[in-house]
C-alpha positions as CSV (number, residue, x, y, z in Angstrom):
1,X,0.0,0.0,0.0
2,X,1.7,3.5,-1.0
3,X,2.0,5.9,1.4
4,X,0.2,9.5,1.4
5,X,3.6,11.0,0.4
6,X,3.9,8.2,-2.5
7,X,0.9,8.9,-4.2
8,X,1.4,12.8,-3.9
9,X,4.4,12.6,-5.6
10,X,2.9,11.0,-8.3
11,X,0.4,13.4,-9.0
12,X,2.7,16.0,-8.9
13,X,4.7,14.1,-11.6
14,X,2.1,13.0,-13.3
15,X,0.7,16.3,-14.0
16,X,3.6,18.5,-14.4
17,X,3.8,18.7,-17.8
18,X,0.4,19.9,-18.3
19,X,1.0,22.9,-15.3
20,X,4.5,24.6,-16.4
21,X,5.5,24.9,-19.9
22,X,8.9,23.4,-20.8
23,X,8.9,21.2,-17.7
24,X,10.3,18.5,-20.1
25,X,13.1,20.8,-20.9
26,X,14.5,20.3,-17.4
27,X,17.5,17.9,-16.4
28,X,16.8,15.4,-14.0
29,X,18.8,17.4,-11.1
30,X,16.2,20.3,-11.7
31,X,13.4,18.7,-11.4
32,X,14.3,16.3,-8.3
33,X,15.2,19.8,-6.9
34,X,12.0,21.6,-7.5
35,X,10.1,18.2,-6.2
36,X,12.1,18.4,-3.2
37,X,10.6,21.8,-2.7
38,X,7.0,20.8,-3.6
39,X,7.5,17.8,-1.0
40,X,9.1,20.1,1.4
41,X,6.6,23.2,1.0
42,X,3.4,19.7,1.8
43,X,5.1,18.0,4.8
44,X,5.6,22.3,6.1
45,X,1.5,22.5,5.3
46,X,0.4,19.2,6.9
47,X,2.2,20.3,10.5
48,X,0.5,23.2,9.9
49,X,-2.7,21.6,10.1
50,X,-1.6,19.0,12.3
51,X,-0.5,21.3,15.2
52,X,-3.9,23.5,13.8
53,X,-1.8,26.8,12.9
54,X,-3.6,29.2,10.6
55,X,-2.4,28.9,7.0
56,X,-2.5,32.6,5.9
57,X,-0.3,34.8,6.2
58,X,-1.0,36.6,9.4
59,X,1.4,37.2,12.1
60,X,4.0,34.1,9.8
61,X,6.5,36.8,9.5
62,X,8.7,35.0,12.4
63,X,8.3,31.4,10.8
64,X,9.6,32.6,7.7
65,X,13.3,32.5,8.4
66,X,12.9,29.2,10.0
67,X,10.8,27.8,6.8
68,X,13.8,28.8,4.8
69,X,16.4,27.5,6.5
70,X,14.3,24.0,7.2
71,X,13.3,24.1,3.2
72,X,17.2,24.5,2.7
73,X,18.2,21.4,4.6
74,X,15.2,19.2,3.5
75,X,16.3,19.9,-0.3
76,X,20.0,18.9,0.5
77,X,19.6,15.9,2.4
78,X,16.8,14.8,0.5
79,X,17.5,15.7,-3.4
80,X,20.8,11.8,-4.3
81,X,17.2,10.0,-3.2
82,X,15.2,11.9,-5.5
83,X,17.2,11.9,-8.0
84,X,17.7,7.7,-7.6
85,X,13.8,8.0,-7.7
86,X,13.2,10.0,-10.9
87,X,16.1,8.2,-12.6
88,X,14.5,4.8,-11.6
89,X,11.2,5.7,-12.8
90,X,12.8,6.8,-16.1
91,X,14.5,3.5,-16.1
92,X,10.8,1.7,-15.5
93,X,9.6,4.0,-18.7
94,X,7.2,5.4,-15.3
95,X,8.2,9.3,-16.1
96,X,8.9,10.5,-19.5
């Protein structure tokens, strides 16, 4: 059974293409890099709602520095696995 994060990662892959013109154009370490940021920017959301913060942008200003820096790390340490992961599901003809 895939996990929540598995199956929102797909989506995102999946429709890609269809939501940014010349997404195709991108190398492999772009893209694992900008969905390290869309998987970074949902796990920030869902503690969001998990710990029942408000989502707009009111009285954030003190979180931003801290989103930044966490974004920062999450995109280092996680972009070698992403990239195994996109290059894998090239390999499975999975992502064009």
């Amino acid at each position: 059974m895939k996990t929540k994060k598995q199956i929102k990662k797909e989506i995102v892959v999946r429709n890609m293409p269809e939501v940014a013109n010349g997404i195709e154009n991108l190398s492999e370490e772009e893209l694992a890099r900008w969905l390290c940021l869309v998987e970074g920017v949902d796990i920030i959301y869902d503690k969001f709602e998990e710990m029942e913060m408000p989502t707009n942008l009111a009285g954030t200003k003190k979180y931003i520095k801290r989103i930044d820096r966490a974004l920062g790390k999450y995109i280092k340490e996680r972009f070698n696995a992403m990239l195994s992961d996109i290059r894998l599901e090239k390999a499975n003809g999975q992502l064009t």
